[in-house]
C-alpha positions as CSV (number, residue, x, y, z in Angstrom):
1,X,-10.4,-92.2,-162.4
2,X,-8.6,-88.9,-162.5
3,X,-6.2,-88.0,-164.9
4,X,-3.2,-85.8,-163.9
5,X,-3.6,-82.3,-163.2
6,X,-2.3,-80.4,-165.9
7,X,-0.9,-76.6,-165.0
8,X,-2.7,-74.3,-167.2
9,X,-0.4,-72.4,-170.2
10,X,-0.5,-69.0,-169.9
11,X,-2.1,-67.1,-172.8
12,X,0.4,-64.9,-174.1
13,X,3.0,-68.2,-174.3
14,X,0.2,-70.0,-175.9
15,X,-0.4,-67.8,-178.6
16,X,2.7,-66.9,-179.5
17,X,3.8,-70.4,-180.1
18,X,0.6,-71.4,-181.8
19,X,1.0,-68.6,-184.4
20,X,4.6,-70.0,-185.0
21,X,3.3,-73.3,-185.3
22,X,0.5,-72.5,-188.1
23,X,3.0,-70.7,-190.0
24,X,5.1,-74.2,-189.9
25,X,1.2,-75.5,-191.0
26,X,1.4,-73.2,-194.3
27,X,4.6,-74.0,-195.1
28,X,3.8,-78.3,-194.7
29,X,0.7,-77.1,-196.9
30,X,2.9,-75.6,-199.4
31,X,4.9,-78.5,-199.5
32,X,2.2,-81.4,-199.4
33,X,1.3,-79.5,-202.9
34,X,4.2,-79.1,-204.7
35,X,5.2,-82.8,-203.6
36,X,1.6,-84.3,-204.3
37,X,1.9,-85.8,-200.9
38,X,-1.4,-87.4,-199.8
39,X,-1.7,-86.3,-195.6
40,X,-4.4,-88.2,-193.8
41,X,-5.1,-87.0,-189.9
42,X,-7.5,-89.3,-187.6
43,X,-8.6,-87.4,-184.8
44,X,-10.1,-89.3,-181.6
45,X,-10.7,-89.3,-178.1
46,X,-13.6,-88.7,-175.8
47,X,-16.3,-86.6,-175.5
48,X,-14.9,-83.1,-175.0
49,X,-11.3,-84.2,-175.0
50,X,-10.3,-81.3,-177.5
51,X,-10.7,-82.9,-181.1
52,X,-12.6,-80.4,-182.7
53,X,-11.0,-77.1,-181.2
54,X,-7.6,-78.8,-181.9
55,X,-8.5,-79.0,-185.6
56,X,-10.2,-75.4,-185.8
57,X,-6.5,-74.1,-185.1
58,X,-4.9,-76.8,-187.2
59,X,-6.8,-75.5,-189.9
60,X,-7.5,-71.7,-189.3
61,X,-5.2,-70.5,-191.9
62,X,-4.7,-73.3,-194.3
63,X,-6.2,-73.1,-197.8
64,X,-9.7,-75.2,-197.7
65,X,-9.2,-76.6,-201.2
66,X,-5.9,-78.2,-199.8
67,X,-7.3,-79.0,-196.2
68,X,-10.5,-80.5,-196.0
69,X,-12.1,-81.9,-192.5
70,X,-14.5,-84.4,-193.0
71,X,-16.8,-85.1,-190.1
72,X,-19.5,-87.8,-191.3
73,X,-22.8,-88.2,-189.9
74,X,-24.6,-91.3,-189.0
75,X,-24.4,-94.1,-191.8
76,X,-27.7,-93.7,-194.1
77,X,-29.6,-97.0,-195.3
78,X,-27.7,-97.4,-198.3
79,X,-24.5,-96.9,-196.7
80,X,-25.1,-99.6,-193.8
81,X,-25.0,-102.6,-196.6
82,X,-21.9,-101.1,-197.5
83,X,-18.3,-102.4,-196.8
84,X,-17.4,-100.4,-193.4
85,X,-14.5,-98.8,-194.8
86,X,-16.6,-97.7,-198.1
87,X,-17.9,-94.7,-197.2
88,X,-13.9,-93.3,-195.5
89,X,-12.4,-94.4,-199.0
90,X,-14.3,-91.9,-200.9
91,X,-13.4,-89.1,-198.7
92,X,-9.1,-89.8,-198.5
93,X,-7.2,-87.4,-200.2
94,X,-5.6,-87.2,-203.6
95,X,-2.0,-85.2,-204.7
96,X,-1.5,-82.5,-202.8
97,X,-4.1,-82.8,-200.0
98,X,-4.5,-83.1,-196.5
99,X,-7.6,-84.3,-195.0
100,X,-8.3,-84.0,-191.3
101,X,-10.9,-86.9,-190.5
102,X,-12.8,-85.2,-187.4
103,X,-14.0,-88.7,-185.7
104,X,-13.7,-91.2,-188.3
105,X,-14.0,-95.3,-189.1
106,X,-12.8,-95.2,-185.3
107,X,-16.4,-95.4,-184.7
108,X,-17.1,-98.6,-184.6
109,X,-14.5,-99.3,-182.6
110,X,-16.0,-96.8,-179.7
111,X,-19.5,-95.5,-179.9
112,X,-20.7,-98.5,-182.5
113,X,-19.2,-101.1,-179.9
114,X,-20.3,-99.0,-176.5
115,X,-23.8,-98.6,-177.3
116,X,-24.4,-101.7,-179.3
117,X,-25.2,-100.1,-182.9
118,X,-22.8,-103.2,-184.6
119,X,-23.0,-106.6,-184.1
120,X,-20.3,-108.5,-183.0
121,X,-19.5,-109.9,-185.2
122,X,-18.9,-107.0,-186.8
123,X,-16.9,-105.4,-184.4
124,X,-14.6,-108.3,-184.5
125,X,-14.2,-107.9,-188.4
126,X,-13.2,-104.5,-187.9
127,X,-10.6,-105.3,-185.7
128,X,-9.0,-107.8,-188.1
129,X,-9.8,-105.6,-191.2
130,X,-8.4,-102.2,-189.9
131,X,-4.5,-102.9,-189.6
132,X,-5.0,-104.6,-192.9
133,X,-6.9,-101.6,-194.0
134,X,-4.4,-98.9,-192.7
135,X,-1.3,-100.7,-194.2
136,X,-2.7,-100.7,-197.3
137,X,-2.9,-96.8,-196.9
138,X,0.7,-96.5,-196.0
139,X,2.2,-98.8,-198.9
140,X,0.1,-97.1,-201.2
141,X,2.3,-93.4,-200.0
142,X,-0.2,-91.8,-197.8
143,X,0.7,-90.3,-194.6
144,X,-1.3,-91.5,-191.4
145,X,-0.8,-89.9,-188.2
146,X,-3.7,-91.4,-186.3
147,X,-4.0,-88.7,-182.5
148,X,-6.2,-90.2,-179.5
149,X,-7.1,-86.8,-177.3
150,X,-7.2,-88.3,-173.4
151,X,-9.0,-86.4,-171.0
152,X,-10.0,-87.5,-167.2
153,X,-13.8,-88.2,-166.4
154,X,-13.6,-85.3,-163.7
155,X,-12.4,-82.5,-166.5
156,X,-14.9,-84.3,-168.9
157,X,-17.4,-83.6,-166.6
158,X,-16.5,-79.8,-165.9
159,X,-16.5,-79.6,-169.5
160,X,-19.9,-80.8,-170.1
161,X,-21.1,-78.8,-167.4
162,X,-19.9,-75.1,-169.3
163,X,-21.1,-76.3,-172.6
164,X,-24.9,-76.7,-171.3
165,X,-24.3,-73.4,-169.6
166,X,-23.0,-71.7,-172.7
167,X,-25.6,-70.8,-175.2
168,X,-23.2,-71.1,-178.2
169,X,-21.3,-74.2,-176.9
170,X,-24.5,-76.2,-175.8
171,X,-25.3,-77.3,-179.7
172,X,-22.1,-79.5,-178.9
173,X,-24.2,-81.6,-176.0
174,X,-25.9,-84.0,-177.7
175,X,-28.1,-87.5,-175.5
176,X,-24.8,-89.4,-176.8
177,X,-22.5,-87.2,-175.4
178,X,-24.5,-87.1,-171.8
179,X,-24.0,-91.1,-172.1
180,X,-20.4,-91.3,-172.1
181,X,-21.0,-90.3,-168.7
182,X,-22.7,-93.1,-167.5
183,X,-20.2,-95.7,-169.5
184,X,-16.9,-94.3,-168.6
185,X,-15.6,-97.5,-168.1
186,X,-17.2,-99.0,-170.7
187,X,-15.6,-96.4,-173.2
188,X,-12.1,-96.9,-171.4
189,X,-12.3,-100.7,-171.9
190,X,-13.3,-100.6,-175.4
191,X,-10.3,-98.1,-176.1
192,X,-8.2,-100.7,-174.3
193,X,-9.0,-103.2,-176.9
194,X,-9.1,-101.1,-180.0
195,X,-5.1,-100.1,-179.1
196,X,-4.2,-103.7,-179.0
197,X,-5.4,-104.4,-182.3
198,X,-4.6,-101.0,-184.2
199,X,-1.8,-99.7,-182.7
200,X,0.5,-101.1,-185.4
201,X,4.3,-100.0,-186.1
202,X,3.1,-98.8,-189.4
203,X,0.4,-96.4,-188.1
204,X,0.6,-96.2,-184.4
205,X,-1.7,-94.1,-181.8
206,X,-0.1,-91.1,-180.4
207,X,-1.8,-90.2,-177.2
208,X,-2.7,-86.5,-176.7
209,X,-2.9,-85.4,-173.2
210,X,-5.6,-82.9,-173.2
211,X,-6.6,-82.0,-169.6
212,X,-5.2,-78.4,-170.2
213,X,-6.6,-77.7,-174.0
214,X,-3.3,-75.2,-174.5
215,X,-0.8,-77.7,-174.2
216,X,-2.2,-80.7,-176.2
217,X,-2.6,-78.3,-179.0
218,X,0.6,-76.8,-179.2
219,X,1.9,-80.9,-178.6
220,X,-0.3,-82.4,-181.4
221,X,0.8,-79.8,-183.7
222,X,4.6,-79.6,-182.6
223,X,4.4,-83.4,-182.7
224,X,3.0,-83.7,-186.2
225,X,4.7,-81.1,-187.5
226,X,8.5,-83.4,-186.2
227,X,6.7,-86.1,-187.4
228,X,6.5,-85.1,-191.4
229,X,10.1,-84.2,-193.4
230,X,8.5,-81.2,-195.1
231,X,10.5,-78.3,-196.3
232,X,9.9,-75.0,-197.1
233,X,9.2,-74.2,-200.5
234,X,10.2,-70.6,-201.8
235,X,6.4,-68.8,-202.8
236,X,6.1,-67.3,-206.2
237,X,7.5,-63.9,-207.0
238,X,4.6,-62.0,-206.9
239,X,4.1,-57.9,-207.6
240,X,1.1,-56.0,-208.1
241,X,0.7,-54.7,-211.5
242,X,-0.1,-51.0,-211.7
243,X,-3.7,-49.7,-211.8
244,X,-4.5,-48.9,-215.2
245,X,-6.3,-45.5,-216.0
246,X,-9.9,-44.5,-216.2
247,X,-11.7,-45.5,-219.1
248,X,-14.6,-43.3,-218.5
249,X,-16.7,-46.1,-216.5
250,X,-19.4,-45.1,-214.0
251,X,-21.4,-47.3,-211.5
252,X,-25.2,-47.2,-211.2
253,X,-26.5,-45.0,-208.5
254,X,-26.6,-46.6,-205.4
255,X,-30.4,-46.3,-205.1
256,X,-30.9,-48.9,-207.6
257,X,-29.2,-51.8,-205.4
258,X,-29.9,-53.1,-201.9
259,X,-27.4,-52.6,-199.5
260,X,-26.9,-54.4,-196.1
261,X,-28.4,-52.0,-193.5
262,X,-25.3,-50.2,-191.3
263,X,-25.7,-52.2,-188.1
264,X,-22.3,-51.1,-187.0
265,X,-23.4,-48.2,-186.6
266,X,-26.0,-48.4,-184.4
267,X,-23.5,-49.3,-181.7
């Protein structure tokens, strides 16, 4: 099932209008703090579909303490006799931050449902629990902005095929990853299902095209960016005081501390 073909942004466009997007990104930042807005961002899709690189330049020059991405691994023992949701709640944010969940109770609605690691039964609970769950989030002030990244099996596949050719990409290729392949359609009908029951007028799905990466950055970020009525927030008046003078301090010799050896010079 091919999606369609998407014609490539050229570079310089692309970063040009990226770097005016992520100074709009500082400024929502600055905001979300001074207003003690609580920002929550669900990022899903498919294998490959752009999630994490989309979030790398969400973030690049946002303030960590402010912007957190949580990506959790599999649930341990403990957290398996847990409620579902237990182990999200912890990680939402409080005043003035924006967390960035990189895959997130979306599993079990997709990998946990594909591959058979819930029940049924479970899987129907969550489907009854989440819109309850999500409201809850909304009438207690958060924002949700909840971004599906859509990608075509053929550019999913071209995409798998660089990352196990690229030595610092193929970490991202995992057995799981390799058996979305194989259940394509399994994976398309249980996102099917999982928009019926979640895609709710308080937090609906926005779809991210993402067969050409460019663009369905530069949309998700436009998009949210329209989609939150932040204002800009005039920075401190700052000035750097004036060096005082000498006191008569010296530093040790250099002999007495290990320095990192000059590679850079050796090129």
């Amino acid at each position: 099932m091919a999606g369609k073909e998407a014609v490539s942004l050229p570079r310089k466009v692309y970063e040009k209008e990226l770097l005016r997007l992520q100074a709009e990104l500082v400024k929502l930042q600055e905001w979300v703090k001074a207003e003690g807005v609580r920002l929550v961002l669900v990022f899903e899709g498919r294998d490959a579909a752009g999630k994490g690189s989309t979030i790398k330049r969400v973030t690049e020059y946002l303030n960590p303490r402010v912007a957190r991405i949580v990506a959790l691994p599999k649930p341990t023992e403990r957290e398996r006799t847990q409620w579902y949701f237990q182990r999200y709640v912890e990680h939402l944010p409080a005043a003035g931050e924006i967390v960035l969940f990189d895959r997130s109770w979306y599993n079990r609605a997709g990998v946990e449902r594909v591959m058979g690691f819930c029940t049924q039964e479970e899987y129907r609970l969550f489907l009854r629990q989440c819109p309850i769950f999500e409201r809850m989030l909304v009438e207690d002030g958060m924002l949700l902005r909840k971004y599906w990244f859509s990608v075509s099996d053929a550019q999913q596949q071209e995409r798998f095929r660089h990352r196990l050719e690229d030595p610092l990409r193929r970490w991202k290729l995992s057995p799981m990853d390799l058996e979305s392949i194989t259940r394509w359609e399994a994976y398309s009908r249980a996102k099917d299902e999982m928009l019926v029951h979640t895609d709710i007028s308080e937090a609906p799905w926005y779809i991210v095209e993402s067969e050409d990466k460019r663009r369905s950055r530069l949309n998700m970020i436009a998009h949210l960016l329209a989609s939150v009525p932040y204002q800009e927030v005039p920075p401190p008046v700052l000035e750097l005081p004036p060096r005082p003078p000498s006191t008569g301090y010296e530093r040790p010799p250099r002999d007495l501390q290990t320095y990192v050896p000059d590679h850079a010079a050796s090129l």
